[in-house]
PADRENKOL-434487 format. One line per 2 residues: number of its first residue (from 1); their letters; for each residue x, y, z of N, C-alpha, C, CB. Coordinates in steps of 0.05 Angstrom, whole numbers. Each point is the difference from the previous one (the first is absolute). Glycine has a CB too. Example, Ala and Ser with C-alpha at 12.3 -4.5 7.8 and 13.67 -1.06 7.14 Angstrom:
% PADRENKOL-434487
1) as) 264/-114/156/-18/24/0/18/24/0/-38/-23/25 ~ 31/44/-39/16/24/1/-15/22/14/24/-13/-43 $
% end
This chain:
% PADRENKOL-434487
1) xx) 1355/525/1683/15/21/14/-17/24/9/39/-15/-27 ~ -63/20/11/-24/19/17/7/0/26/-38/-9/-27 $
3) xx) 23/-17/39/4/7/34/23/15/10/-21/-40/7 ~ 46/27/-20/25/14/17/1/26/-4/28/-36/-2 $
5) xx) -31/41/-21/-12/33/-8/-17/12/21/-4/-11/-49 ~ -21/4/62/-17/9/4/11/-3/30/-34/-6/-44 $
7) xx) 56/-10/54/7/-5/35/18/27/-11/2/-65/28 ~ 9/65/-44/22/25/9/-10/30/-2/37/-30/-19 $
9) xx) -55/29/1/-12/32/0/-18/-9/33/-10/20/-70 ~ 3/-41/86/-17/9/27/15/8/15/-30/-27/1 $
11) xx) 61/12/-2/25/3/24/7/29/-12/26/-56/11 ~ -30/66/-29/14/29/-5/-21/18/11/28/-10/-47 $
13) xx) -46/1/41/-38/30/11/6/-9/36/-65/-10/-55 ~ 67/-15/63/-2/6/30/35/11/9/-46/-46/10 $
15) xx) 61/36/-25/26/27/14/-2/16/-6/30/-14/4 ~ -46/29/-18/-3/29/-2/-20/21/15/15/-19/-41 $
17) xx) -38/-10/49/-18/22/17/6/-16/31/-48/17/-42 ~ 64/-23/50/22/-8/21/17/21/5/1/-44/-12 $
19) xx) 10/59/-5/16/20/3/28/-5/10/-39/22/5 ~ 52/-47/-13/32/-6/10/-9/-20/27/32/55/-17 $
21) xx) -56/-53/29/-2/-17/24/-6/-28/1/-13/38/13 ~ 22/-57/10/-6/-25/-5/-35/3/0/51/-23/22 $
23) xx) -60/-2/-19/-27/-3/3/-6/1/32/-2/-27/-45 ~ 19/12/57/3/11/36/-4/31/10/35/-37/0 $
25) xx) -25/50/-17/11/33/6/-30/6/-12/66/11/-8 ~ -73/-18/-18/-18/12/-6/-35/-4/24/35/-6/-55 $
27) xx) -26/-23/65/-25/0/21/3/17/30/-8/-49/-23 ~ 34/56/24/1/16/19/-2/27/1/18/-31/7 $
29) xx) -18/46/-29/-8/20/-7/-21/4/5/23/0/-24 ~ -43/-19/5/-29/6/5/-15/-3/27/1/-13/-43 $
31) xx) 14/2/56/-7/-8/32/-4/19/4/21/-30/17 ~ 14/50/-13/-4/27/12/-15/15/-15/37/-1/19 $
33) xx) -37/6/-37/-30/17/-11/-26/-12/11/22/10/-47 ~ -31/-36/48/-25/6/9/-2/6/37/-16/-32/-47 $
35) xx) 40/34/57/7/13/28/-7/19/2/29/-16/7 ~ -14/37/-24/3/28/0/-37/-1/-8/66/17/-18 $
37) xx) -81/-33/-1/-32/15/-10/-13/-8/27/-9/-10/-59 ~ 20/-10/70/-17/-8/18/2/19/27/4/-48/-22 $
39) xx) 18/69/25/7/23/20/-19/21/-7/51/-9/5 ~ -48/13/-33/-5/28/-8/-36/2/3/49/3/-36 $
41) xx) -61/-30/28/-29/-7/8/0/8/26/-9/-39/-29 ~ 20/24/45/-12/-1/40/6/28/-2/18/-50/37 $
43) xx) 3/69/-46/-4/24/4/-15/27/-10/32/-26/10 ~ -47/19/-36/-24/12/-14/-21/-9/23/14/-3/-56 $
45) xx) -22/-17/62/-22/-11/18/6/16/25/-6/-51/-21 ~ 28/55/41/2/17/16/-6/30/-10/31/-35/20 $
47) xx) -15/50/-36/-10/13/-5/-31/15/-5/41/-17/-2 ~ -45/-6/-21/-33/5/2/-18/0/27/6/-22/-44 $
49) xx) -5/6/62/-20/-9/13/14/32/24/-16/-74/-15 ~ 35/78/21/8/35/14/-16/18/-16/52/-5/13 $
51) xx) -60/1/-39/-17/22/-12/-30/-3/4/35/3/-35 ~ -44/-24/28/-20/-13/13/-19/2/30/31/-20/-32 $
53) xx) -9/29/47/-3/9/32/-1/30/-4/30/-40/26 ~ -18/52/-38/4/27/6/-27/7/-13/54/7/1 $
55) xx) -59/-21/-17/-25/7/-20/-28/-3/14/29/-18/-40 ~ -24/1/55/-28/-10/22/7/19/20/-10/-55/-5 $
57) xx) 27/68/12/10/14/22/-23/22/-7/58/-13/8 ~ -46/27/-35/-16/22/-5/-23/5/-9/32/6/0 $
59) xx) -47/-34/-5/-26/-1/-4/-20/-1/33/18/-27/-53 ~ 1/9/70/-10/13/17/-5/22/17/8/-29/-11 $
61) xx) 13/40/10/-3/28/7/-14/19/-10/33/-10/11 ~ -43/9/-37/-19/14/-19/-33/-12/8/43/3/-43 $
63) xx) -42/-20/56/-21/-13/10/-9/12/26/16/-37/-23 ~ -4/42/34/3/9/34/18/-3/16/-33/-5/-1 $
% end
């Protein structure tokens, strides 16, 4: 009876870090989260590389 012991404490740890969600719901979640990291990246990289310009902007101009 170990094993069955040991299937029910796994089915209890994955509905709990599931949070009430199926396993479907739970892969769609993470989808959109790595959406949203994958936005927030292209938009640090935009950002940065506008700083990047401004920064060569004013090195050139300190140049001549």
């Amino acid at each position: 009876m170990p094993d069955k012991d040991a299937d029910l404490n796994a089915d209890r740890m994955l509905e709990a870090a599931l949070g009430g969600m199926t396993p479907h719901e739970a892969l769609i979640q993470a989808s959109l989260a790595d959406t949203a990291d994958t936005e927030g990246r292209a938009a640090a990289a935009a950002k940065n590389r506008e700083r990047a310009l401004k920064l060569l902007e004013a090195i050139e101009k300190s140049m001549g």
